[in-house]
PLY file of the C-alpha trace (Angstrom):
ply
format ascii 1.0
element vertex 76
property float x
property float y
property float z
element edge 75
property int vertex1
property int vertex2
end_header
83.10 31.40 57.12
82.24 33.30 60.18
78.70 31.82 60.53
80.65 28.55 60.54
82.93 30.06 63.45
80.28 31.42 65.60
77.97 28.45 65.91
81.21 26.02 66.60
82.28 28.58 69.52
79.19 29.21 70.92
78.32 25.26 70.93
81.64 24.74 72.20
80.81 27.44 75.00
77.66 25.32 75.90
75.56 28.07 74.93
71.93 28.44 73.12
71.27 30.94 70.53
68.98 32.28 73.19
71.58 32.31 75.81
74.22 34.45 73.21
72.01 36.33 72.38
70.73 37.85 75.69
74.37 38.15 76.36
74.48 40.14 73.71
72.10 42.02 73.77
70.32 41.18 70.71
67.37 38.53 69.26
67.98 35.30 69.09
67.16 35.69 65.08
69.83 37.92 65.13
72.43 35.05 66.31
70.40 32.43 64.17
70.94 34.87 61.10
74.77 35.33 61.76
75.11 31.51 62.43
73.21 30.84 58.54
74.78 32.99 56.75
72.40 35.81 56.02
73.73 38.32 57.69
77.18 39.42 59.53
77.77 40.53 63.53
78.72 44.53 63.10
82.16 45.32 64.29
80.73 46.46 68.04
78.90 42.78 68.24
82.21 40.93 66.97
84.32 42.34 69.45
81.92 41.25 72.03
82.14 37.84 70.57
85.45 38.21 71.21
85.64 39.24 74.55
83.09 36.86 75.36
84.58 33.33 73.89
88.22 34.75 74.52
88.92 34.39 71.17
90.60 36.67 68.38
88.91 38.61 65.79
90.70 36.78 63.21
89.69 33.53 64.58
86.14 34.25 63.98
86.70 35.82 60.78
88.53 32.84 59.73
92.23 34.60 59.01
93.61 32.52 61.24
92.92 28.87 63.19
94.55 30.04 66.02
92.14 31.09 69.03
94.10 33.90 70.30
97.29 35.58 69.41
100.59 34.13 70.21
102.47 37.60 71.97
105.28 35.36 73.63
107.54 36.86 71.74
107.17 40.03 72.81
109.31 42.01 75.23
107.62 43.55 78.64
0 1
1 2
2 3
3 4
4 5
5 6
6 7
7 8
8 9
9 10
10 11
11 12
12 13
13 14
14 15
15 16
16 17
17 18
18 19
19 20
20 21
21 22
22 23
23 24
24 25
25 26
26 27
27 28
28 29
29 30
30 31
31 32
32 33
33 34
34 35
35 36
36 37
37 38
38 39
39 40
40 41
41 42
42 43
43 44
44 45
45 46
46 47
47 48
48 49
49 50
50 51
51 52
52 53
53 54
54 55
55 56
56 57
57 58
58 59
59 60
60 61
61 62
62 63
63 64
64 65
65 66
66 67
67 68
68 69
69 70
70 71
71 72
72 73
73 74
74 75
């Protein structure tokens, strides 16, 4: 689950809940209450997860294990 996903990546970041959260902007209930389960980041605070831990959105949503998204294949 996403709570799962954002307490791994943000431990793996060697960040507090505090530290996320004044990142982002927000309490550090809010980040405790994503990380539990109660509640869910809105879209505006999940892309900032993203941009933050470099990861994709479907990482954290768990549609993927990939961190990011493979675009080798792509042509310039």
């Amino acid at each position: 689950m996403i709570c799962e996903r954002i307490r791994e990546t943000r431990e793996r970041n060697g960040l507090t809940q505090a530290a996320l959260a004044k990142k982002l902007g927000v309490t550090r209930s809010a980040v405790n209450s994503w990380e539990i389960g109660i509640s869910a980041p809105s879209v505006q605070y999940l892309i900032e997860l993203c941009k933050l831990f470099k990861v994709s959105a479907d990482y954290l949503l768990e549609l993927s294990s990939n961190e990011t998204v493979d675009i080798s294949f792509l042509d310039d």
